[in-house]
C-alpha positions in Angstrom: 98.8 111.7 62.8 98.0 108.3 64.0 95.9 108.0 67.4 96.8 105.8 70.4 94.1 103.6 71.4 94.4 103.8 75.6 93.5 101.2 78.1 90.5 102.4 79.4 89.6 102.6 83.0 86.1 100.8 82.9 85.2 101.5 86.5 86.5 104.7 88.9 89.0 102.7 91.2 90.4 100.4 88.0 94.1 101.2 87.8 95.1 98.1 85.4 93.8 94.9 83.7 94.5 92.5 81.7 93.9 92.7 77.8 92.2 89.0 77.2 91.6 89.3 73.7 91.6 91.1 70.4 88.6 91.3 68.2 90.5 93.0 65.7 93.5 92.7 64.3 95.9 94.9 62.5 94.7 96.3 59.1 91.1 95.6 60.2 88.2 98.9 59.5 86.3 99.8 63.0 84.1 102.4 63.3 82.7 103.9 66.2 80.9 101.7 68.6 82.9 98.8 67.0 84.3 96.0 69.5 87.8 96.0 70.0 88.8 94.1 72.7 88.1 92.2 75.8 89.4 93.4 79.4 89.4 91.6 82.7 89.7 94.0 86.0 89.6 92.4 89.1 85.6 92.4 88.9 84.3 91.5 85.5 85.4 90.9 81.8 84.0 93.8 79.7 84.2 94.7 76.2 86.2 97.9 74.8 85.0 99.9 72.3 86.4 102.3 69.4 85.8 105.6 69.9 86.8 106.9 66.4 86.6 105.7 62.4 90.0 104.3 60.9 92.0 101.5 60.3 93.7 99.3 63.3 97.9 100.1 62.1 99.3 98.6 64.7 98.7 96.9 68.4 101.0 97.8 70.7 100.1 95.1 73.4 99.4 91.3 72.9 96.4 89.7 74.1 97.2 87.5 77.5 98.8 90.8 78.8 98.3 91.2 82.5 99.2 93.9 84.8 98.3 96.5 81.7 98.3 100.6 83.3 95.2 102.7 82.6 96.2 105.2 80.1 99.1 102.8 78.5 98.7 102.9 74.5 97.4 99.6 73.4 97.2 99.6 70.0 97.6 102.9 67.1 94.6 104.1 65.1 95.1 105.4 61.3 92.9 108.1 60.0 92.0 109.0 56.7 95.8 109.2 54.2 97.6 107.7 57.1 99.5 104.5 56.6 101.0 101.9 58.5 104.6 103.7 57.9 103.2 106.5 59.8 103.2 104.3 62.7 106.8 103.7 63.1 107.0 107.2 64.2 104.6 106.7 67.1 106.2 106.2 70.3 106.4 102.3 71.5 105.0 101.5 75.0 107.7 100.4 77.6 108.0 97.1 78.7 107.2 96.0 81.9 109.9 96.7 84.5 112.4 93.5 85.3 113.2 93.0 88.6 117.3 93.9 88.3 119.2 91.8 90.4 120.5 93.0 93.5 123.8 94.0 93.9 126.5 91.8 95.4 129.7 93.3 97.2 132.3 92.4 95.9 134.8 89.9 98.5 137.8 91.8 100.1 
C-alpha cells in the first residue's frame, strides 16, 4: 500500500508552512535521509527529509503552496511491487476552502 508523505511540523508551535520547493520529482528513488523538499515556517526555510526507501508515485501538493496544514499528505511513497496505479486509490488532499459568497435576500 502506498505511504503518504505528511507535512511535517519542524518546530512544536508550527501549525502550517509553505512547501517552497521539490527536490524530487515524481518517479524519482529516495532513500532514507534523502532530501525532499524545502519548507518555509514563519521562522526559517528548512529541508524535509524521507523517512522510508521507495519511489516518489505521486505529489499531492505543488511547490509555491502556502498555507499547507501539518499532517496534510504532500506527496505518496511506493514501496517495493507497488506502482503508480496503486496511487489512484490513495485518497487526494482537499483543496483549500473558497470563501463562498454570502448570501443575498432576495427583494420582496
Amino acid at each position: 500500500m502506498p505511504t503518504e508523505i505528511l507535512m511535517p511540523a519542524l518546530s512544536p508551535t508550527m501549525e502550517e508552512g509553505t512547501l517552497a520547493k521539490w527536490l524530487v520529482k515524481e518517479g524519482d528513488e529516495v532513500s532514507s535521509g534523502d532530501l525532499l523538499a524545502e519548507i518555509e515556517t514563519d521562522k526559517a526555510t528548512m529541508e524535509f527529509e524521507a523517512v522510508d526507501d521507495g519511489v516518489i508515485g505521486k505529489i499531492l501538493v505543488e511547490e509555491g503552496s502556502e498555507g499547507v496544514k501539518v499532517n496534510t499528505p504532500i506527496a505518496v511513497l511506493l514501496g517495493d511491487g507497488e506502482s503508480a496505479d496503486d496511487v489512484a486509490s490513495a485518497p487526494a488532499p482537499a483543496p483549500a476552502a473558497a470563501e463562498a459568497p454570502a448570501a443575498t435576500p432576495e427583494a420582496a
